[in-house]
C-alpha positions as CSV (number, residue, x, y, z in Angstrom):
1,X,18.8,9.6,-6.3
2,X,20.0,9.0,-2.7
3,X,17.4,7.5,-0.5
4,X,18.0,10.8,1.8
5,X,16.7,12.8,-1.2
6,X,14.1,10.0,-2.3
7,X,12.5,10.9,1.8
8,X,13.1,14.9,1.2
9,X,10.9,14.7,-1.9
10,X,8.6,12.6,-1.1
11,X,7.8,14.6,2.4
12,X,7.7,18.1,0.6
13,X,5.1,16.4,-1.7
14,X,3.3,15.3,1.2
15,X,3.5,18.4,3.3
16,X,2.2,20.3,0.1
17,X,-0.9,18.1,0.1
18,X,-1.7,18.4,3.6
19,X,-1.3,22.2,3.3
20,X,-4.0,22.6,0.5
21,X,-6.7,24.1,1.9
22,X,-8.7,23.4,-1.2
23,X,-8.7,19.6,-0.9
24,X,-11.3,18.1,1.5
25,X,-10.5,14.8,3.2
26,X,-11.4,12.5,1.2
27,X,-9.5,14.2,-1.7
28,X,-6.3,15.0,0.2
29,X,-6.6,10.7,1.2
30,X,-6.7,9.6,-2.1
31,X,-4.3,12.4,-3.4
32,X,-1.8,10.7,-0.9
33,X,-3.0,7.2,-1.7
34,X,0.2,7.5,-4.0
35,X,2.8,8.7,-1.9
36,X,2.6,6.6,1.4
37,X,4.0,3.3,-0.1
38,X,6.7,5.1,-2.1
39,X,7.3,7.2,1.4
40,X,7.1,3.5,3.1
41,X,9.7,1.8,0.5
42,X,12.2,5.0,1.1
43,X,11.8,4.9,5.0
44,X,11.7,0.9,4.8
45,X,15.3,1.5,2.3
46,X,16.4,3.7,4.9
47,X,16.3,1.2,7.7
48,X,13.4,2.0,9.1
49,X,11.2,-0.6,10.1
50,X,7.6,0.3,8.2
51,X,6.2,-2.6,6.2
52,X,2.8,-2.6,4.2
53,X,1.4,-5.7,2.6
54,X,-0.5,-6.4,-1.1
55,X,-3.3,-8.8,-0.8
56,X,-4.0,-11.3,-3.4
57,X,-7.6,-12.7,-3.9
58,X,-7.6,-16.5,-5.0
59,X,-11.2,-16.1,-5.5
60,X,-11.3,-12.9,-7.7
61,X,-7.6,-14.1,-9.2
62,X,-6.7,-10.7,-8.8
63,X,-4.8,-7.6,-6.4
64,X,-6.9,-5.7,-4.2
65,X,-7.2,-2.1,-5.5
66,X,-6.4,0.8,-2.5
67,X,-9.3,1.3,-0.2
68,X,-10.6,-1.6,-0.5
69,X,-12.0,-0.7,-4.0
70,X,-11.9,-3.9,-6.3
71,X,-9.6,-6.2,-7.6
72,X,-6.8,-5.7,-10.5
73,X,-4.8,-8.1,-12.2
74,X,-2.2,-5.6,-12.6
75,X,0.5,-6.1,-9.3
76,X,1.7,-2.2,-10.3
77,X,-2.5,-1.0,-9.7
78,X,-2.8,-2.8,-6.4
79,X,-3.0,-1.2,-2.9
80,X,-0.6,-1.3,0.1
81,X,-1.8,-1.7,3.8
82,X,-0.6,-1.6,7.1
83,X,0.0,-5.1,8.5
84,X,-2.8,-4.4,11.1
85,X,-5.4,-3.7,8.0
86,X,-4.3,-6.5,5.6
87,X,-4.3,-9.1,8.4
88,X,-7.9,-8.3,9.5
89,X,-8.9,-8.7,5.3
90,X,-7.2,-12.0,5.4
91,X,-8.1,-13.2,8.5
92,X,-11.6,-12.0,8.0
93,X,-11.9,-13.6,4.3
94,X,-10.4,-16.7,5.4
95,X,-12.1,-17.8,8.1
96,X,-13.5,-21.6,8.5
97,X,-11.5,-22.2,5.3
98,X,-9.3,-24.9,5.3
99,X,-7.8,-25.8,2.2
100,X,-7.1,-23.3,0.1
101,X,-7.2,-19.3,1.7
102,X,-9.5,-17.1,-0.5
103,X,-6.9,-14.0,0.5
104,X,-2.9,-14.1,1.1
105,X,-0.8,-11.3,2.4
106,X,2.4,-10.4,0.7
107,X,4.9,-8.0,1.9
108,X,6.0,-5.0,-0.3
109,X,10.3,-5.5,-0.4
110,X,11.8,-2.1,-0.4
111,X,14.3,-3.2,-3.2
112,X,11.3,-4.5,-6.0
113,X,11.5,-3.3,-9.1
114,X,8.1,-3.1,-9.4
115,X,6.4,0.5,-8.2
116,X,2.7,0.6,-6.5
């Protein structure tokens, strides 16, 4: 599938969710939980510039989950965020640490093999 057709889908799926008048907001937010970071890997493929970040918890030895929703040792199970979001969580969990950080930030590569 050309990344062109990768963005075409993945927008129709997203416009179809946003249409829905029977899903609420928090319904349509987690229903697209799913689709931004494929959307974000297929605009990132395509040259645009849109990153998102897993977190990874050295305290819980484990991914964060999406919405800040527990941790998973799974990689595939574990939530993407903005830059902005996942540096406040890091920044936030690390602070007066200075050995080890308790939370590390690490960039989702378009070309992984791995799916979130």
């Amino acid at each position: 599938m050309t990344t062109k057709s990768k963005l075409d889908q993945l927008t129709d799926e997203l416009a179809k969710l946003v249409g829905n008048e029977d899903l609420d907001d928090e319904m349509l937010r987690e229903a697209s939980e799913g689709l931004l970071p494929s959307l974000s890997d297929a605009l990132h493929e395509a040259g645009y510039g849109v990153t998102y970040y897993k977190i990874w918890s050295n305290e819980h030895k484990g991914w964060w989950r999406p919405s800040h929703r527990g941790y998973t040792p799974n990689r595939m199970e574990a939530g993407a965020y903005s830059e902005t979001e996942a540096r406040q969580i890091v920044e936030g969990a690390n602070i007066g640490l200075k050995d080890v950080p308790n939370e590390a930030m690490v960039e989702i590569v378009a070309d992984e093999d791995e799916k979130i």
